[in-house]
BATOR-742644 format. One record per residue (C-alpha): residue number from 1; residue in three letters; x, y, z. Coordinates in steps of 0.05 Angstrom, whole numbers, plus 5000, padded with zeros to 4 digits. Layout:
# BATOR-742644
(NUM, "ALA", (X, Y, Z)),
...
END
This chain:
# BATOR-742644
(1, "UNK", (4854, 1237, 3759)),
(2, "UNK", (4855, 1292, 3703)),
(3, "UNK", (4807, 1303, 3652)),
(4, "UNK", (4756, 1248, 3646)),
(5, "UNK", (4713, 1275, 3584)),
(6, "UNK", (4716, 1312, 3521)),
(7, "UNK", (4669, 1361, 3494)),
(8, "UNK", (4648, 1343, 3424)),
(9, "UNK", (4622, 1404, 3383)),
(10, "UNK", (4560, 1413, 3364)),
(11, "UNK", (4524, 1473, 3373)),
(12, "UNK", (4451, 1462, 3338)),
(13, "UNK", (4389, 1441, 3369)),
(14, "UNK", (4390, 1360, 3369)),
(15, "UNK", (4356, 1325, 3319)),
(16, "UNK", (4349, 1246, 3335)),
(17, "UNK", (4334, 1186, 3289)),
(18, "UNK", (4276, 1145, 3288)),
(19, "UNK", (4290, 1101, 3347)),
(20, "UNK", (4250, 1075, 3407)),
(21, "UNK", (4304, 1094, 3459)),
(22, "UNK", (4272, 1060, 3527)),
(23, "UNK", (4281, 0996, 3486)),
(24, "UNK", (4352, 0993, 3469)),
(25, "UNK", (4398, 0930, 3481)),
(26, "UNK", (4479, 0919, 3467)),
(27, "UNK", (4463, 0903, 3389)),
(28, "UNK", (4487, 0931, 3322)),
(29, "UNK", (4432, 0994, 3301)),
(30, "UNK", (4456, 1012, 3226)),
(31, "UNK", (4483, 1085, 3230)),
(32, "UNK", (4498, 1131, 3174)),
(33, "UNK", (4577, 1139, 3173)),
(34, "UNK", (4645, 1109, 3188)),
(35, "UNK", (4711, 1131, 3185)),
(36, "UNK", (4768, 1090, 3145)),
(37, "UNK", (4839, 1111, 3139)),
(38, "UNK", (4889, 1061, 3113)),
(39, "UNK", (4968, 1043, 3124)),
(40, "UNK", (5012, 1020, 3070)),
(41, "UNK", (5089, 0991, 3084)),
(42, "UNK", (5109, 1042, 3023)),
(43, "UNK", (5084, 1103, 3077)),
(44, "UNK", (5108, 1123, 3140)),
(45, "UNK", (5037, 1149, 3170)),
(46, "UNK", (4967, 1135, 3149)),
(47, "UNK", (4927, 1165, 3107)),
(48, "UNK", (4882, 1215, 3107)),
(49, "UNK", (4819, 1195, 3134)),
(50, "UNK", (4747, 1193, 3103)),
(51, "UNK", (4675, 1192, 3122)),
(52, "UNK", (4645, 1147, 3076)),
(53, "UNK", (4568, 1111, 3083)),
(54, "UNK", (4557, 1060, 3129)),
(55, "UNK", (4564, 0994, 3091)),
(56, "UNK", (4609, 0923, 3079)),
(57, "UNK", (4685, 0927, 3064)),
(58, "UNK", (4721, 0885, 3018)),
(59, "UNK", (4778, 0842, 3034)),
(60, "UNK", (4830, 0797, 3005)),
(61, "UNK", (4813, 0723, 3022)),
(62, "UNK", (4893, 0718, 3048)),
(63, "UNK", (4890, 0789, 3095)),
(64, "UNK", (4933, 0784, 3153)),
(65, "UNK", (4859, 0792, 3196)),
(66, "UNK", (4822, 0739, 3165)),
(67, "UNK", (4875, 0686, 3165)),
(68, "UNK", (4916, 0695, 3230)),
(69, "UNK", (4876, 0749, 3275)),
(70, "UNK", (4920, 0803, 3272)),
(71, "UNK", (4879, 0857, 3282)),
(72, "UNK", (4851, 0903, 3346)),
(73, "UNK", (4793, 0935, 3373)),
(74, "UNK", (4769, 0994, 3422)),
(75, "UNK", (4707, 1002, 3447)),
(76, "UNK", (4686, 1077, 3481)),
(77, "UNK", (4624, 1119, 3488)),
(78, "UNK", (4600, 1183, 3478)),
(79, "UNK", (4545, 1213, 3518)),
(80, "UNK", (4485, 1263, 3508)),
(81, "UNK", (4485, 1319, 3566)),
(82, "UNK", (4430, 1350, 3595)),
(83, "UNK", (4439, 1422, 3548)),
(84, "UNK", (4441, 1363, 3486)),
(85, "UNK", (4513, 1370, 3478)),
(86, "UNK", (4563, 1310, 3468)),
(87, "UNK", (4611, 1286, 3515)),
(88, "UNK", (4663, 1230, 3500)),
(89, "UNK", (4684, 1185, 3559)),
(90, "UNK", (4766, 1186, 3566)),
(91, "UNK", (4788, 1169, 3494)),
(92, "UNK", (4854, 1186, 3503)),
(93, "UNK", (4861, 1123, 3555)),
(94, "UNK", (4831, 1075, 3490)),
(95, "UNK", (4881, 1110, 3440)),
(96, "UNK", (4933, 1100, 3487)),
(97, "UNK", (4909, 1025, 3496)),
(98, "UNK", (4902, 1017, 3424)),
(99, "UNK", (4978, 1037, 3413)),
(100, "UNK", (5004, 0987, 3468)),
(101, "UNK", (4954, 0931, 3433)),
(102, "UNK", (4991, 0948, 3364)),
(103, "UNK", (5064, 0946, 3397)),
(104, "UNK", (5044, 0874, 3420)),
(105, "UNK", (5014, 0855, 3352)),
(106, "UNK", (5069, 0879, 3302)),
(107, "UNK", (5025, 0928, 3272)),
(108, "UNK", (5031, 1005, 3263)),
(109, "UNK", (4983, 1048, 3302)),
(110, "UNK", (4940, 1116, 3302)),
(111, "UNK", (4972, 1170, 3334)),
(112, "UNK", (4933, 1199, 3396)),
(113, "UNK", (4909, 1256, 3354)),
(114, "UNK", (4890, 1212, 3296)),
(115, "UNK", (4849, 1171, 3331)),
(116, "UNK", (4813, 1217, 3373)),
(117, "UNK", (4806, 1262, 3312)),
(118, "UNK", (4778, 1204, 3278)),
(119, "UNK", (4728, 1182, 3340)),
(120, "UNK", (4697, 1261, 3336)),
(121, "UNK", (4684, 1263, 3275)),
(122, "UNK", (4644, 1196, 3269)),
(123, "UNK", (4602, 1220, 3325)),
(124, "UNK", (4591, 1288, 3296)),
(125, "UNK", (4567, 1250, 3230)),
(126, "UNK", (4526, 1205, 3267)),
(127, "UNK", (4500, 1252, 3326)),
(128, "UNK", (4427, 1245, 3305)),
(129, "UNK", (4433, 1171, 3332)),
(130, "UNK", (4468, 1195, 3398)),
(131, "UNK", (4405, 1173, 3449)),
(132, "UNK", (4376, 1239, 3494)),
(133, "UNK", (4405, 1246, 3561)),
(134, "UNK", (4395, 1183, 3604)),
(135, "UNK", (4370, 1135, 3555)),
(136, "UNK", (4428, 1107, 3525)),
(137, "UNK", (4494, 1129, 3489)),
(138, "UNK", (4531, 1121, 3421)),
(139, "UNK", (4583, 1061, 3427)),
(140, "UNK", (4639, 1076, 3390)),
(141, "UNK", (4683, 1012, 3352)),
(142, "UNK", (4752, 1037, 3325)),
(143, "UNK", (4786, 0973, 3279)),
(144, "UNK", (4851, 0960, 3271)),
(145, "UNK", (4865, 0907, 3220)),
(146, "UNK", (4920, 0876, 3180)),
(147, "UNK", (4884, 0874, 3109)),
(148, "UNK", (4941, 0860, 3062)),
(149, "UNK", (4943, 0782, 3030)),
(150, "UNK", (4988, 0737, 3071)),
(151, "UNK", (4992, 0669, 3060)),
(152, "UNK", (5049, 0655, 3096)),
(153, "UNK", (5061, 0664, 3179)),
(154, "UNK", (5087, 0746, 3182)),
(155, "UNK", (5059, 0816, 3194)),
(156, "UNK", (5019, 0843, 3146)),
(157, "UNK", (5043, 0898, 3100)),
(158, "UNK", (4977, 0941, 3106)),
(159, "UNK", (4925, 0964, 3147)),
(160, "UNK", (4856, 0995, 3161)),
(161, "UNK", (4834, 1036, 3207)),
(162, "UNK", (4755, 1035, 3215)),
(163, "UNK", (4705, 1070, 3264)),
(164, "UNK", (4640, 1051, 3266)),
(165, "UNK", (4582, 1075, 3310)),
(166, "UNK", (4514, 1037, 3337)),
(167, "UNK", (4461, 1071, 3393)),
(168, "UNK", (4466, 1023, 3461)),
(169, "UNK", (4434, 1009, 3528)),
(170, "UNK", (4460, 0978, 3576)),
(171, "UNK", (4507, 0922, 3563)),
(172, "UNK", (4482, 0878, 3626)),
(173, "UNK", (4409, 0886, 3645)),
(174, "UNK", (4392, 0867, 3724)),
(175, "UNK", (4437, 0826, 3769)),
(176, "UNK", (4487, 0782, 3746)),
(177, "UNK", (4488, 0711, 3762)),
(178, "UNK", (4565, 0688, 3745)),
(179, "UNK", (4586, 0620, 3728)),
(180, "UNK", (4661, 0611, 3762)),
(181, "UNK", (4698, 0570, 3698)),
(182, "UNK", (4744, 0524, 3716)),
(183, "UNK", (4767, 0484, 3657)),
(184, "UNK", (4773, 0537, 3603)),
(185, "UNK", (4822, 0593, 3608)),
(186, "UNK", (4816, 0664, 3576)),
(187, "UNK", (4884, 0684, 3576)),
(188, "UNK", (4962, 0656, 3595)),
(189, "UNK", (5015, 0689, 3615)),
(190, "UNK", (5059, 0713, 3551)),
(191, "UNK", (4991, 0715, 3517)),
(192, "UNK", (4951, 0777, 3487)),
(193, "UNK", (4902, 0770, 3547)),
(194, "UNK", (4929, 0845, 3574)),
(195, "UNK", (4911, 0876, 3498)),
(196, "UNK", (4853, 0880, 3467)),
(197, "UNK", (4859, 0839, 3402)),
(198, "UNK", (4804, 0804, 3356)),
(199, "UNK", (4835, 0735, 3379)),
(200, "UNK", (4820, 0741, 3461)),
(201, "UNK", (4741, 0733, 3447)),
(202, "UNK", (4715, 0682, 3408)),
(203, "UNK", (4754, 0620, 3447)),
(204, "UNK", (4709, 0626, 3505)),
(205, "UNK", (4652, 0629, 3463)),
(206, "UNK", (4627, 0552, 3479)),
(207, "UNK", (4649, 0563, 3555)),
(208, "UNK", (4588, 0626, 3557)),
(209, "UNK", (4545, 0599, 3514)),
(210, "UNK", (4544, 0538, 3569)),
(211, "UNK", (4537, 0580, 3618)),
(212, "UNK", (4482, 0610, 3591)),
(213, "UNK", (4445, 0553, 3583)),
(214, "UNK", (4450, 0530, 3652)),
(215, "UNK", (4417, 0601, 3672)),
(216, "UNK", (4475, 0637, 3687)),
(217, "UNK", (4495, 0712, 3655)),
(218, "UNK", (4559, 0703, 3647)),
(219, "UNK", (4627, 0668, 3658)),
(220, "UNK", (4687, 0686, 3710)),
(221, "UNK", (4741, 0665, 3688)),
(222, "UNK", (4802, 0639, 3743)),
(223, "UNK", (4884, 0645, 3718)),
(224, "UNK", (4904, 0595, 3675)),
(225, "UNK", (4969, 0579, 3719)),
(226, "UNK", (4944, 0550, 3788)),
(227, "UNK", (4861, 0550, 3774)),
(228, "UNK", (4851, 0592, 3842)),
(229, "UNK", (4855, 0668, 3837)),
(230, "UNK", (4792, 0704, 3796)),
(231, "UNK", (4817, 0745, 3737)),
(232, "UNK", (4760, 0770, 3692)),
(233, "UNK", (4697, 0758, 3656)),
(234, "UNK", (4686, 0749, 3587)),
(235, "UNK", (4675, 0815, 3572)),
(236, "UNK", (4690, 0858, 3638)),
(237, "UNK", (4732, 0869, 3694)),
(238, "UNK", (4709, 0850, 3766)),
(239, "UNK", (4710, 0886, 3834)),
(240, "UNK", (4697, 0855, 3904)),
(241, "UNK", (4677, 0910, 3961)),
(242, "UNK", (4679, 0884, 4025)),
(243, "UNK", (4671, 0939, 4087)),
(244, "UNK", (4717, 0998, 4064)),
(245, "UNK", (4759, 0962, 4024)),
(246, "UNK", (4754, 0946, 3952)),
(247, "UNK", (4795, 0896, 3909)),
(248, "UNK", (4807, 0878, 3847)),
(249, "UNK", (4855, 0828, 3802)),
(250, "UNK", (4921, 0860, 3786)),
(251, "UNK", (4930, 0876, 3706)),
(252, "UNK", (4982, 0847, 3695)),
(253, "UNK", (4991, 0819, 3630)),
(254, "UNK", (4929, 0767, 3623)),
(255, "UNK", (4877, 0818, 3643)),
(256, "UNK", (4858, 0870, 3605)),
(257, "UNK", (4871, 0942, 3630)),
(258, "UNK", (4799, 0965, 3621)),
(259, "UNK", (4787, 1039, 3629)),
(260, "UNK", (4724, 1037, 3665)),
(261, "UNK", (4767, 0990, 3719)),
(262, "UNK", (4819, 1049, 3721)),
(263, "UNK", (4759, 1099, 3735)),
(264, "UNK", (4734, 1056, 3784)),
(265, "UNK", (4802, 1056, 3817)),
(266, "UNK", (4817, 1131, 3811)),
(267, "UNK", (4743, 1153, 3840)),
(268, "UNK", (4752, 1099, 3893)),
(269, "UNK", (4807, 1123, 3922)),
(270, "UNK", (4790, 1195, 3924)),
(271, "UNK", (4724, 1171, 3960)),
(272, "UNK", (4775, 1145, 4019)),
(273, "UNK", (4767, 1070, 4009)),
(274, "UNK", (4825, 1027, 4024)),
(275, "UNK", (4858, 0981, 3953)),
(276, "UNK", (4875, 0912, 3958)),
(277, "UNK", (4917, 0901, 3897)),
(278, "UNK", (4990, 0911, 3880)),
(279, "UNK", (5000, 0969, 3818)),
(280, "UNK", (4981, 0952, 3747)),
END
């Protein structure tokens, strides 16, 4: 399966910020720091990156993100160990991700050593809000975002990179109860449903919030070609155990290749169960 972590330096005796841990939720907590680094059509590569404070970033009414949705995101985690050292889970599989995203959305990308680079050092400038072993861990949100005016229908001509950083607990709290949809779709084939891009999450908005008010946690969602086969949720993949053998819907194309769901797979099947699902 190869190397699932990555050490993140930092050698000095923790010091935390002022945060009730055992009450965390999946919400924005204001951190100190995020990284920008910024693409221009005149360049070849981006820019050298910055730390710069935790704040608001300006953009042009007409950017390419605001108007059409060009724009990406990645979502990873990094971990407190026991000893109160920092462990990042698998980056290289969301820099990798974010690259295929960017092919698919006209838009240049990171290199692998730029973005994971860039994902250290916002921990490392945030690590006081990295939770203590167990309670928590520091989500990590790398941007990618056509920012350059465009009025008319075309790729934009520049872009930002941006990290950001916010202490979490767990995403889903207790069982889930899962509505089945079946008249809204999240993805279609030819679609951006197998990338992760800005424009896959707020259509099924109304279909969740629904669901939610009839009690449920959350929506599945079924393909958008026959209405019959379960692809994902709204914000996760899904697994089905049954005996020894454990399934799960084939990534190809309108679900998203989630790196917990490769994991999953990989520890699975050194465990000895059997797969049910073609490759992908």
């Amino acid at each position: 399966m190869g190397s699932i972590e990555q050490q993140v330096e930092c050698r000095e005796k923790a010091e935390y910020a002022n945060v009730n841990w055992d009450e965390l939720g999946f919400a924005l907590t204001k951190t100190d720091y995020m990284y920008v680094m910024n693409f221009s059509g005149d360049e070849d590569d981006f820019s050298q990156g910055i730390l710069t404070r935790f704040g608001n970033i300006e953009l042009c009414p007409s950017s390419g993100i605001l108007n059409y949705g060009q724009g990406l995101f990645e979502g990873l985690k990094a971990y407190r160990k026991e000893d109160e050292g920092i462990l990042l889970f698998r980056p290289v599989e969301n820099a990798l991700r974010m690259r295929m995203g960017a092919d698919r959305m006209c838009m240049p990308s990171p290199t692998i050593e730029q973005f994971i680079d860039a994902v250290k050092k916002t921990v490392l400038a945030n690590k006081r809000w990295v939770p203590p072993h167990g309670r928590g861990a520091l989500y990590i949100r790398p941007l990618l975002m056509g920012t350059s005016p465009n009025l008319g229908v075309k790729p934009a001509s520049e872009y930002t990179f941006l990290i950001y950083a916010s202490p979490v607990g767990n995403y889903h709290k207790g069982d889930m109860n899962l509505f089945v949809e079946d008249k809204v779709y999240r993805a279609a084939p030819g679609g951006t449903g197998g990338v992760k891009s800005v424009t896959n999450y707020s259509p099924i908005y109304k279909a969740l919030t629904q669901a939610k008010a009839k009690g449920f946690s959350d929506v599945l969602f079924l393909d958008a070609l026959t209405g019959k086969n379960i692809e994902e949720g709204s914000a996760f993949n899904i697994f089905i155990l049954k005996g020894n053998v454990i399934s799960t819907p084939t990534a190809y194309g309108t679900i998203l290749p989630g790196i917990t769901r490769k994991s999953v797979i990989e520890i699975a099947l050194t465990l000895g169960y059997q797969k049910l699902w073609r490759s992908g």
